[in-house]
C-alpha positions, 0 to 999 in steps of 0.5 A, spaced: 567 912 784 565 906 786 569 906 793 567 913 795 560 911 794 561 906 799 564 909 805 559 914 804 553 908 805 557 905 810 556 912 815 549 912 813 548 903 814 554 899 816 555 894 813 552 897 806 559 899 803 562 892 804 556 890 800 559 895 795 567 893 795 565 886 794 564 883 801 557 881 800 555 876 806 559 879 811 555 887 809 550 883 809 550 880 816 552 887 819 547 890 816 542 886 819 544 885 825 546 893 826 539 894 823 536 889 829 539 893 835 537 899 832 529 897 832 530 894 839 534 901 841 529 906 838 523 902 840 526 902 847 528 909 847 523 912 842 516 908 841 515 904 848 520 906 853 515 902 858 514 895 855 521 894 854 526 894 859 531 899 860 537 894 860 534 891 854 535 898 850 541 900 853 544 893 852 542 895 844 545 902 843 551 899 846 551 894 841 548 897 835 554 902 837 559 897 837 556 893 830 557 900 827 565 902 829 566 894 827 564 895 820 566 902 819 574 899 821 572 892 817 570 898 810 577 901 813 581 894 811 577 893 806 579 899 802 586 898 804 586 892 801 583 894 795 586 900 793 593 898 796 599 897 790 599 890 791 592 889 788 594 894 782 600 890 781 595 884 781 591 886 778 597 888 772 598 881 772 592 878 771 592 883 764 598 881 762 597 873 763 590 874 759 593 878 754 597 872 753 592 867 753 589 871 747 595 871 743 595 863 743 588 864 741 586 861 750 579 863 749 577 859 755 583 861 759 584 868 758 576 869 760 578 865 766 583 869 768 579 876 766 573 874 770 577 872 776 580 879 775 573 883 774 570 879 781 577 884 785 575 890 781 570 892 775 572 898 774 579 896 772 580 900 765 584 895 763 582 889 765 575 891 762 579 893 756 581 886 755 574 884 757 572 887 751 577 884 747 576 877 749 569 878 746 570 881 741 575 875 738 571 870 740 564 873 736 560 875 743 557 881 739 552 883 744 557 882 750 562 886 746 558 892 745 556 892 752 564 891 755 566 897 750 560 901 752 562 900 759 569 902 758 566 908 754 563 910 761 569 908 765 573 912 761 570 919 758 577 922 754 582 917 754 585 912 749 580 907 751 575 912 749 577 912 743 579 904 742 572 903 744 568 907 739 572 904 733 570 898 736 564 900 737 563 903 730 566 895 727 561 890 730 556 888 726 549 890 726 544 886 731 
């Protein structure tokens, strides 16, 4: 769900939908930049054709343009990098070795590994599984119920649904 709200803020204000898939400076700095040369543009052309020089606003359209095509083509790579099947397989891996992790009882390890993985993707169901998991083992309970209740936003009618309102109904009171 995520992915597709940002190519859809990226159209609107370049740079937004990096912001979204995790490229925080660099959308931010499109963005800015994009929303300096679009000030300057619709000044020149719109507010004060006669105090601002006609090269000066075709010079911003130029580059505000060419801001806007540069982030929709860097939102482009990101989303192939991000949904490609090498981040699954990544993103698996990462699982499996926090799963190991907590079956030796690694608590520091395992939640290592698991926020390295939720930093590449956080909707990942499994790895907000084991997320849930970690903290439910090691006595977090107002962390647990909210990683469980995340999963229940992330999956509306899966196993993990079900794994999660179990959990959910286990933890102590607050």
């Amino acid at each position: 769900m995520r992915k597709g709200w940002a190519i859809v803020l990226n159209l609107a204000v370049p740079g937004s939908g990096l912001i979204v898939l995790r490229r925080e400076w660099l959308g931010l700095a499109a963005a800015a930049l994009f929303g300096i040369l679009a000030q300057v543009a619709l000044l020149g052309l719109l507010l004060l054709p006669a105090t601002i020089p006609a090269w000066l606003t075709t010079l911003s359209v130029s580059l505000a343009l060419f801001v806007w095509l540069g982030a929709q083509w860097l939102l482009w790579m990101r989303w192939r990098t991000a949904t490609g099947p090498g981040m699954e397989r990544q993103l698996s891996a990462l699982c499996e070795r926090a799963a190991d992790a907590l079956s030796r009882q690694a608590f520091a390890e395992a939640a290592e590994i698991l926020e390295v993985a939720l930093t590449v993707n956080d909707e990942d169901l499994a790895v907000n599984v084991k997320w849930a998991e970690l903290m439910t083992v090691t006595g977090q309970f107002p962390k647990a119920r909210q990683a469980w209740r995340r999963i229940l936003s992330l999956d509306r009618s899966g196993d993990a649904r079900r794994l999660a309102l179990e959990a959910l109904a286990a933890l102590p009171e607050e």
